[in-house]
N, C-alpha and C positions, 0 to 999 in steps of 0.2 A: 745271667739274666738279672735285669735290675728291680728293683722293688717298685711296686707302685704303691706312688704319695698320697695321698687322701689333702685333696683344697678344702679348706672352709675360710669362709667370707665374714669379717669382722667388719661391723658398723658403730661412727659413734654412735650412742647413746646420751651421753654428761658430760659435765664439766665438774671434776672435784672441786674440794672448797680451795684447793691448793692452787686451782687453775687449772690443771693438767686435764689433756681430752681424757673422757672415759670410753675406752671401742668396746666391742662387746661380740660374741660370738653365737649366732642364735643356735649351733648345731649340736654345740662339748660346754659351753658355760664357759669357755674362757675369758676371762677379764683383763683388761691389761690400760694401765695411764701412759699418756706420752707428753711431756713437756710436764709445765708448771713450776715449780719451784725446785725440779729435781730434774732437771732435763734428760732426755735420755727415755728408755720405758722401761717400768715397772711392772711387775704379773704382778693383778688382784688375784685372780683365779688360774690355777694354767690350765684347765681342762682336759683336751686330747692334747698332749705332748706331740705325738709321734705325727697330727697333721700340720700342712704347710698351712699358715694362717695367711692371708693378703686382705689387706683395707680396703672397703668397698665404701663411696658415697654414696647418698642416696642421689640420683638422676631427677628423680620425680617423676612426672607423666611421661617428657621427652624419652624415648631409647636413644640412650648414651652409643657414642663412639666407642672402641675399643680402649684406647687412654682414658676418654671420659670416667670408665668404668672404674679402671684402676686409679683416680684419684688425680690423674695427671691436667684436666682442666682441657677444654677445647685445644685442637690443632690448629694453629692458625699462620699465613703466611703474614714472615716477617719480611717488609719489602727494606732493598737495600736501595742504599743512597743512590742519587743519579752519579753516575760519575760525571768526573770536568770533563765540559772540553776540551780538548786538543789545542792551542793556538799556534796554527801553524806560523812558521816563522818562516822568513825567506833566508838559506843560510848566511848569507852574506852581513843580513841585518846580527845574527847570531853573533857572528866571529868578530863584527863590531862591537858589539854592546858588550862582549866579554872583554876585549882589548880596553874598552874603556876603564871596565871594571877592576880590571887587573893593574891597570896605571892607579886606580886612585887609589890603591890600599899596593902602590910604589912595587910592581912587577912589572918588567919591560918584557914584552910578550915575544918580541923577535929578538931580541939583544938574549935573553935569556939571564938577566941581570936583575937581581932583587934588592930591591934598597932597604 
């Protein structure tokens, strides 16, 4: 049987003088910086150890998405490029223009002979 984890929801709060975000835990007091001068995160406070801590933004008015929530920023479709089109070629025009091709950088296409 597995344990159950206790979530609590850290918000920033600050920005130390260091730069670094201050999140904050409204549930255990735990404190913790991330970035600034020291990259990485720091425990101000560690509060409840033993819960699973996740960063929450604030949404504001809007009710946030499910990523929204966790930090991850709108879902958004990223459109891909048009592909080319096709130019269809008539073979014959093909097996020309390669034949050409292959004479002027000195390949004889039916001799099988390379200069």
């Amino acid at each position: 049987m597995s344990a159950v984890r206790v979530i609590h929801e850290m918000r920033p709060v600050g920005r130390l003088a260091t730069g670094a975000e201050e999140w904050a835990c409204p549930a255990c007091g735990r404190r913790v910086a991330l970035g600034g001068s020291a990259p990485g995160l720091t425990v101000l406070e560690p509060g409840d150890e033993s819960a699973v801590h996740i960063g929450i933004v604030d949404p504001g008015p809007v009710t946030p998405s499910p990523a929204e929530r966790y930090g991850l920023g709108p879902i958004q479709e990223i459109p891909r490029p048009p592909s080319l089109p096709m130019v269809p070629l008539d073979p014959d025009e093909a097996v020309e223009r390669d034949r050409a091709w292959l004479a002027e950088i000195g390949i004889d296409w039916d001799g099988g002979a390379a200069a």
